[in-house]
C-alpha positions in Angstrom: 0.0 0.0 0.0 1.1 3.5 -0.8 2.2 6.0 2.2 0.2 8.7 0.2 -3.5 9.0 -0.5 -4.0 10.0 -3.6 -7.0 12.4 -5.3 -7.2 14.1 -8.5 -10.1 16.7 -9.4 -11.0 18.1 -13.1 -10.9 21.8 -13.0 -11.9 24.4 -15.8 -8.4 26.5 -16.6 -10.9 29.4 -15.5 -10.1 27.9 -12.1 -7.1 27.9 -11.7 -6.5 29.5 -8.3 -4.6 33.4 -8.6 -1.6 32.3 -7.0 -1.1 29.4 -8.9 -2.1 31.5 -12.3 0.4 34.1 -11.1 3.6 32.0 -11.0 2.0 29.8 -14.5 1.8 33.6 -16.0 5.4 34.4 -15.2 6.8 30.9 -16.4 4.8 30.8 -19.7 6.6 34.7 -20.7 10.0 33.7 -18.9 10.6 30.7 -21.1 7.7 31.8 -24.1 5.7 28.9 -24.2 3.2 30.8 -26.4 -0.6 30.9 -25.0 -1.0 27.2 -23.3 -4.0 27.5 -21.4 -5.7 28.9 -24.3 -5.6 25.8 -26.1 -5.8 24.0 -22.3 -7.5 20.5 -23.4 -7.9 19.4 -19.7 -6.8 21.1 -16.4 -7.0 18.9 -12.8 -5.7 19.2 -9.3 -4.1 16.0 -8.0 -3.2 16.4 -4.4 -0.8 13.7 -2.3 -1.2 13.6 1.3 1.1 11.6 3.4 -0.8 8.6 5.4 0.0 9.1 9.1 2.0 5.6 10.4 3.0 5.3 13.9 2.8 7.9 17.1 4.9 10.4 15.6 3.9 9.7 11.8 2.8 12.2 8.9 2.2 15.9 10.3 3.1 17.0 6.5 1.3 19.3 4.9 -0.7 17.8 1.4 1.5 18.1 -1.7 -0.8 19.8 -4.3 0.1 20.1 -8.4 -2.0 21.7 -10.9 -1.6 19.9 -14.1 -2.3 21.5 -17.1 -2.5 19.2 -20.7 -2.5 21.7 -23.8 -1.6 21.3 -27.6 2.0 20.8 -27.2 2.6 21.1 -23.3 2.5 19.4 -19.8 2.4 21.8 -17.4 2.9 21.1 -13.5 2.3 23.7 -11.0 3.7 22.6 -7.6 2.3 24.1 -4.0 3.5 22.7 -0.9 2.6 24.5 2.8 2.7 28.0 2.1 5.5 27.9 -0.4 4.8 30.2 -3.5 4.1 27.7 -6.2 7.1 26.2 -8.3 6.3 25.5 -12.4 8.2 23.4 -14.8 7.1 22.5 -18.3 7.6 19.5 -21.0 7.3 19.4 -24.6 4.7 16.7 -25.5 6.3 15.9 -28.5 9.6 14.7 -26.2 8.2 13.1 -23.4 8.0 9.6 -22.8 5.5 8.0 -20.0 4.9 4.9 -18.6 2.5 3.5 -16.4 3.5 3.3 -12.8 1.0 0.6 -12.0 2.6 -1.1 -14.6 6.0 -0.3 -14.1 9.0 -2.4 -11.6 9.0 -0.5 -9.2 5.4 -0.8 -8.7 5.9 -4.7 -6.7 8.1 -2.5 -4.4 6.2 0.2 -3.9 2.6 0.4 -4.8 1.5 3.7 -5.8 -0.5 5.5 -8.6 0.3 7.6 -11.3 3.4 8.3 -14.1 6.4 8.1 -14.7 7.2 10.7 -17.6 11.0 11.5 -19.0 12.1 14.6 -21.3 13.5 17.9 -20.9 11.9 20.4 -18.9 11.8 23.8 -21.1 14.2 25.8 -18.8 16.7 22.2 -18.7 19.3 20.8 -21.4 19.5 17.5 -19.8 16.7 14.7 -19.5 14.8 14.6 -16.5 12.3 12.1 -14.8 9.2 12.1 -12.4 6.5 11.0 -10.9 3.3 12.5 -11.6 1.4 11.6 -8.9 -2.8 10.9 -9.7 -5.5 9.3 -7.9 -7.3 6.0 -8.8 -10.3 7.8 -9.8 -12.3 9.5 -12.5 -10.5 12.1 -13.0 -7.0 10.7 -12.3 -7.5 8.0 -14.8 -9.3 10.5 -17.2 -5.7 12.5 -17.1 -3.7 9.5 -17.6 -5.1 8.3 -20.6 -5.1 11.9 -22.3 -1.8 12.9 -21.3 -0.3 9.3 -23.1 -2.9 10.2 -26.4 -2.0 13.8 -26.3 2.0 12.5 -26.5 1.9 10.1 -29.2 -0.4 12.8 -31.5 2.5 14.9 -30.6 5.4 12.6 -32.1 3.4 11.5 -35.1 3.1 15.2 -36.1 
């Protein structure tokens, strides 16, 4: 079993809390990504909170990422505690995902979610994470756009 519960929401790009929109704003003109949440095809809030083990387990605060799936980008907004919100970006077109359910690590270490490699858009060198989702509508709803929405993007 997972130390994290997992739970991802579908939000309208509309939604996007100011905060988040703020540092998303500042990140799409610092590294011009063009107009991404124009073309926005889905938006959801997937938030991680640690499962509390033991007398002096868990205490964190929940892990929240906006995730935004346009034309050409993955988008992840990251808010933790009262941290201002941290954004990176990824190509569709150079991103490869996999499964984590399906992946080796998995028998280890059950979670849910992605494992996606590429270059971030401020990066040179390849970079992987975990894109942490729920097991539920709108978690699994992400997961199979986000691997559609990459392969359109290589075969174009």
């Amino acid at each position: 079993m997972s130390d994290y519960r997992r739970s991802t929401q579908e939000i309208k790009s509309s939604e996007i809390p100011a905060v988040v929109a703020e540092a998303l704003q500042a990140y799409i003109e610092k590294y011009n990504l063009g107009a991404p949440l124009d073309d926005a095809k889905l938006c959801v809030v997937s938030t991680s909170e640690k499962i509390k083990k033991g007398l002096f387990g868990a205490g964190a605060k929940p892990l929240i990422q906006t995730l935004i799936l346009s034309e050409n980008w993955l988008i992840i907004v990251y808010q933790e505690d009262s941290k201002a919100p941290y954004v990176r970006a990824m190509q569709l077109r150079e991103i490869t995902i996999e499964d984590y359910e399906k992946s080796a690590a998995y028998k280890l270490i059950p979670d849910t979610g992605l494992n996606v490699s590429g270059h971030f858009s401020e990066a040179t060198e390849l970079s992987s994470l975990f894109l942490p989702l729920g097991k539920d509508e709108a978690g699994e709803k992400f997961k199979s756009a986000l691997i559609a929405a990459a392969q359109k993007a290589k075969k174009q």
